[in-house]
C-alpha positions as CSV (number, residue, x, y, z in Angstrom):
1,X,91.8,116.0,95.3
2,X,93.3,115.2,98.7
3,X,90.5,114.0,100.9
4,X,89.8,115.8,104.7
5,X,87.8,116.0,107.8
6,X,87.5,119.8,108.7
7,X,87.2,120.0,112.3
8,X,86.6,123.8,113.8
9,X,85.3,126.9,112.7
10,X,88.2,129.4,113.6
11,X,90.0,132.0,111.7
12,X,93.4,130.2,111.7
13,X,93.7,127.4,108.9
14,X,95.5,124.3,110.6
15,X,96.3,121.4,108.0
16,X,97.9,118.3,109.5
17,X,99.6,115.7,108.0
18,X,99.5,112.1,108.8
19,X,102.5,109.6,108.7
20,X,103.0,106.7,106.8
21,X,100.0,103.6,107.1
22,X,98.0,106.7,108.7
23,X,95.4,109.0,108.0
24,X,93.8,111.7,109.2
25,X,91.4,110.0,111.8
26,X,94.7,109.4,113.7
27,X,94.4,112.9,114.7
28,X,90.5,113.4,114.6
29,X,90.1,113.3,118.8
30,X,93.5,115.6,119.7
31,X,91.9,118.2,116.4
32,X,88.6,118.2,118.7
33,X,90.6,119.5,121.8
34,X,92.3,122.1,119.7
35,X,89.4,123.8,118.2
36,X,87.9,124.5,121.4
37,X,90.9,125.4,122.9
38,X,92.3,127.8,120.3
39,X,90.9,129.9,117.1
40,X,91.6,127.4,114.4
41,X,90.1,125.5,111.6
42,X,91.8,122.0,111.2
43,X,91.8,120.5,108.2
44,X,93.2,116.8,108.4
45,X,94.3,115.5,105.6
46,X,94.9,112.1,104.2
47,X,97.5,111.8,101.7
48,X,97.5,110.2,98.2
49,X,97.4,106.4,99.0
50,X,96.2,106.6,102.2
51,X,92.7,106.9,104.1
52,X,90.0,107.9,101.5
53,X,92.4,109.9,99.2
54,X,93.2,108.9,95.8
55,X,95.3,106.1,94.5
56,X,98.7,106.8,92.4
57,X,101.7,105.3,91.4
58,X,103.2,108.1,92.0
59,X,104.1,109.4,95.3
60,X,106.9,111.9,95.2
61,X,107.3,115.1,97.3
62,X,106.9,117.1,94.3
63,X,103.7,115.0,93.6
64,X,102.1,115.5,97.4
65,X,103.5,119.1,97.3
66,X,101.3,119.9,94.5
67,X,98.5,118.1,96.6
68,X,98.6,120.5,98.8
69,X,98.5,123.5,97.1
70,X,95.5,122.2,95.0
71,X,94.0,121.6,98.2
72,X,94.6,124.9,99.3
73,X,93.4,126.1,96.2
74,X,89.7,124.9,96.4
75,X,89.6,125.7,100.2
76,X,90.6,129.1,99.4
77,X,93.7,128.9,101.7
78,X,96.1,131.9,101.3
79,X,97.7,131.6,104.8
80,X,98.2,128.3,106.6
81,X,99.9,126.4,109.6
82,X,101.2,123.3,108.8
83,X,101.8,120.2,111.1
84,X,103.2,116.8,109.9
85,X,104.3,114.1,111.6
86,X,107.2,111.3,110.2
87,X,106.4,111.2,106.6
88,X,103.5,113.9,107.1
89,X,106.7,116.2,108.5
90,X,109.0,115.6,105.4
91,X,106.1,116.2,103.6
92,X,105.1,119.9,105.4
93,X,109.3,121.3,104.9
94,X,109.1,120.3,101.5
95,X,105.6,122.2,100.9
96,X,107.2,124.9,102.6
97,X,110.3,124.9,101.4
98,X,108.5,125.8,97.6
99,X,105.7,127.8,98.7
100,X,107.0,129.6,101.9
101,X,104.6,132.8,101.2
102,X,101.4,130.1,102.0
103,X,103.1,129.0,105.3
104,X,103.0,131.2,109.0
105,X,104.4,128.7,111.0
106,X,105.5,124.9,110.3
107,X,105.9,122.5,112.8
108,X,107.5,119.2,111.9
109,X,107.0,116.4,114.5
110,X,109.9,114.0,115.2
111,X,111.6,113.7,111.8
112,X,114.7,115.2,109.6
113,X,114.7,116.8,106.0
114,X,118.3,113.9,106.1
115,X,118.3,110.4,104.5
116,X,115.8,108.1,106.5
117,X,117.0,104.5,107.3
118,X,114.8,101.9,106.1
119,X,112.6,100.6,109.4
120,X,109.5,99.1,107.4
121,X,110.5,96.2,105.5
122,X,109.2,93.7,107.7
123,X,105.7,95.6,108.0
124,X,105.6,95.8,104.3
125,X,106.1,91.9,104.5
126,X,103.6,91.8,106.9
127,X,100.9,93.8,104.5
128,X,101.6,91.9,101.7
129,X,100.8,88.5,102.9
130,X,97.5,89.7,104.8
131,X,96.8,90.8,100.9
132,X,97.1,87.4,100.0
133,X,94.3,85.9,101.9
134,X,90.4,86.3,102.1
135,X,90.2,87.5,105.7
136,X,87.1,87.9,107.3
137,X,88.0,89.1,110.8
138,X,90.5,91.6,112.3
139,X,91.7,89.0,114.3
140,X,93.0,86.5,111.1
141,X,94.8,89.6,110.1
142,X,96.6,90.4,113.4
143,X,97.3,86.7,113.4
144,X,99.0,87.1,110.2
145,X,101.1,90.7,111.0
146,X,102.5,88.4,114.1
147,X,104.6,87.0,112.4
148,X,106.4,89.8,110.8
149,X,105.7,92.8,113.9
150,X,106.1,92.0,116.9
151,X,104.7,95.2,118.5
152,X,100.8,95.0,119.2
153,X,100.3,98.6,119.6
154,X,101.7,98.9,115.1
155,X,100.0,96.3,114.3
156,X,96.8,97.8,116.1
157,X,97.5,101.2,114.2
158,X,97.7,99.0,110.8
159,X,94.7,96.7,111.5
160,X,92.7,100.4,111.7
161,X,93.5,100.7,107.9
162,X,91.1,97.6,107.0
163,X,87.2,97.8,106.0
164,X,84.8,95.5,104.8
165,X,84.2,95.3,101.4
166,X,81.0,94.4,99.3
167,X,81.5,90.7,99.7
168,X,82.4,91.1,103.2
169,X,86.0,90.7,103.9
170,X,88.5,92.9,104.7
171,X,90.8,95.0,102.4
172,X,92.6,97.6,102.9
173,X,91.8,101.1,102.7
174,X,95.4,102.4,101.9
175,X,97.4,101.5,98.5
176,X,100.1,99.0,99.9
177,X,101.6,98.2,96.4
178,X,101.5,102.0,95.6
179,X,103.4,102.9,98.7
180,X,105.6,100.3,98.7
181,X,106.9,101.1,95.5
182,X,107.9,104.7,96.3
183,X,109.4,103.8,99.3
184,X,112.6,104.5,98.7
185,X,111.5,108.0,96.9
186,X,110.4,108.6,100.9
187,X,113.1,107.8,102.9
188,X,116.1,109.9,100.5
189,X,116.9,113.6,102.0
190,X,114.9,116.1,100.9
191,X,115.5,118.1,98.1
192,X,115.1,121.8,99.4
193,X,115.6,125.3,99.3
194,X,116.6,128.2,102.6
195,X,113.8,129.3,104.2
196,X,115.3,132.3,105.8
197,X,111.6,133.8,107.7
198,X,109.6,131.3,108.6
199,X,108.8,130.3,112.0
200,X,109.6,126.8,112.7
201,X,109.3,124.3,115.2
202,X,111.0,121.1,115.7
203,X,108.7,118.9,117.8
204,X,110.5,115.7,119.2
205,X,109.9,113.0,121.5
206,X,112.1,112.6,124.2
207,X,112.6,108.9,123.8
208,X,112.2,109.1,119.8
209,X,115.1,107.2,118.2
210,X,113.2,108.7,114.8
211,X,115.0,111.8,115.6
212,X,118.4,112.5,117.0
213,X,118.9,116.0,118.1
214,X,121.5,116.5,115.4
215,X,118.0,116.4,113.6
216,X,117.6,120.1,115.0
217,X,121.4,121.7,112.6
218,X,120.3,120.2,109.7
219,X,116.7,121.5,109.9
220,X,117.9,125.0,110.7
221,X,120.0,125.1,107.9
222,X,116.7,125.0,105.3
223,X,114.9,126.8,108.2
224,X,117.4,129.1,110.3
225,X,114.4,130.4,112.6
226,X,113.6,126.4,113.8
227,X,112.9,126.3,117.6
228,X,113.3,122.6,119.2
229,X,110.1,121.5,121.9
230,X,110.8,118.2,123.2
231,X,107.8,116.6,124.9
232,X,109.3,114.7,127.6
233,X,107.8,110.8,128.2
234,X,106.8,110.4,124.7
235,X,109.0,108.3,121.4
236,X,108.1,108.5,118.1
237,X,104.4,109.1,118.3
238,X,105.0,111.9,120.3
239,X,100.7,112.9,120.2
240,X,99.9,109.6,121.5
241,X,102.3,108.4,124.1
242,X,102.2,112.0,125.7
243,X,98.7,114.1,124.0
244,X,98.5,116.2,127.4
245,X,102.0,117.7,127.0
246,X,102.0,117.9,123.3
247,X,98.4,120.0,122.6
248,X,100.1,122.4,125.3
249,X,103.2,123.1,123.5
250,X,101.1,123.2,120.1
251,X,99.1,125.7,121.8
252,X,101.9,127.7,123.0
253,X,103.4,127.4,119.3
254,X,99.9,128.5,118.0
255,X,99.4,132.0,120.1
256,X,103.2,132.9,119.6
C-alpha cells in the first residue's frame, strides 16, 4: 500500500501526486495552506519507489494506476480530485483515463499524455555514483552530484531523498535502480482512452520548457473539457517558483 501524509479534515478528497526523485513532503507546507483555505482532505501520496512507499521492479502506469485505486479502496474514496505534477501528472490522466467515475476534477501540472524526451540521464549518473560511496555528510554527496548537475537548487531537491541509516551514513530513501530501470516505461506516451466529462485543468508554467502549449490539443483530445491556467513567473516547478499564484488558481479550480 502506497504510503501518505493526510493533511485536512474536509469533505473534499484531494490526492496529489509527486514527480519523479519526489515525494509527498514536497507538497506538505502548500497542502497546509489549502486545508485552511478550502474544504478538503489532502492526501499526499508517495509513489512506489519513492519516499516511504514500497519497493518494486515494476513501475508501469498500469502498476501505479492500480496503486491508486487500492489506495482509494482502504481510504474509502469513492469521489476524488486528483493533482499530479511531471510524472505525478502522467500518472493522474492515466488513473483517470481507466477509472473516470472515481475522478471530479483532474488537474495535471506542466506535462503531456505525448512521448517525454529523456532529461535525466546525467542525474541518474549522478545517483548512481553517490551509491557507490559510504557518505557520511550531505555535503560529500552534493560534492559528488557536482559533477554530473550543475543546478544547486536539483541537487538540493535530490540531497532531501537521503537519511541516515543504522550505521550512520546516508542512503537513499527512494529506489534509484528500481526507477532507473523503468525509465523508459515513463517517458513513452500514454496509453489512453477519451474522457468525454471530466473536468480538466492543464496547469503550466509560464517559462516551463516541460510543456509546450501544443501540450494543451493533445490533452484535450483524451480530455475534450481541459481548461489551460498558466501561472505566470514560474518553469517547471510551477508550486515552488510561483506558490502564491498557483494555490490561487487551485483554489479557483477547487470551488468551480
Amino acid at each position: 500500500m502506497l504510503y501518505s501524509q493526510i493533511i485536512g479534515e474536509g469533505s473534499k478528497e484531494l490526492l496529489v501526486i509527486h514527480g519523479l526523485f519526489g515525494s509527498g513532503d514536497n507538497w506538505k507546507s502548500l497542502a497546509k495552506s489549502w486545508s485552511s483555505r478550502c474544504d478538503l482532505r489532502i492526501h499526499l501520496l508517495d509513489l512506489r519507489n519513492h519516499g516511504n512507499s514500497f519497493w518494486s521492479d515494476h513501475m508501469g502506469f498500469c502498476h501505479m494506476t492500480q496503486d491508486i485505486s487500492n489506495y482509494a479502496e482502504l481510504h474509502q474514496i469513492k469521489e476524488m480530485n486528483l493533482l499530479g505534477h511531471s510524472l505525478g501528472g502522467r500518472v493522474a490522466m492515466h488513473f483517470a483515463s481507466n477509472k473516470p467515475s472515481l475522478v471530479n476534477k483532474l488537474m495535471v501540472v506542466d506535462i503531456g499524455p505525448g512521448p517525454q524526451p529523456s532529461r535525466n540521464d546525467q542525474i541518474f549518473l549522478g545517483l548512481e555514483e553517490v551509491m557507490l560511496h559510504a557518505l557520511e555528510t550531505r555535503k560529500e554527496a552534493d560534492w559528488i552530484l557536482k559533477q554530473y548537475i550543475d543546478s544547486v537548487s536539483i541537487r538540493l531537491f535530490l540531497l532531501r531523498n537521503l537519511y541516515y541509516n543504522n550505521n550512520k551514513q546516508l542512503e537513499f530513501s527512494m529506489n534509484v535502480k528500481g526507477i532507473s530501470k523503468n525509465r523508459e516505461i515513463l517517458t513513452m506516451p500514454l496509453n489512453i482512452q477519451k474522457v468525454s466529462g471530466l473536468k480538466t485543468y492543464l496547469i503550466r508554467g509560464e517559462h516551463s520548457k516541460h510543456c509546450p502549449p501544443t501540450d494543451l490539443q493533445l490533452i484535450q483530445k483524451y480530455f475534450p473539457k481541459t481548461q489551460l491556467v498558466t501561472i505566470k513567473n514560474a518553469g517547471h516547478w510551477v508550486h515552488t517558483d510561483n506558490p502564491i499564484d498557483f494555490t490561487d488558481g487551485l483554489m479557483k479550480v477547487m470551488k468551480i
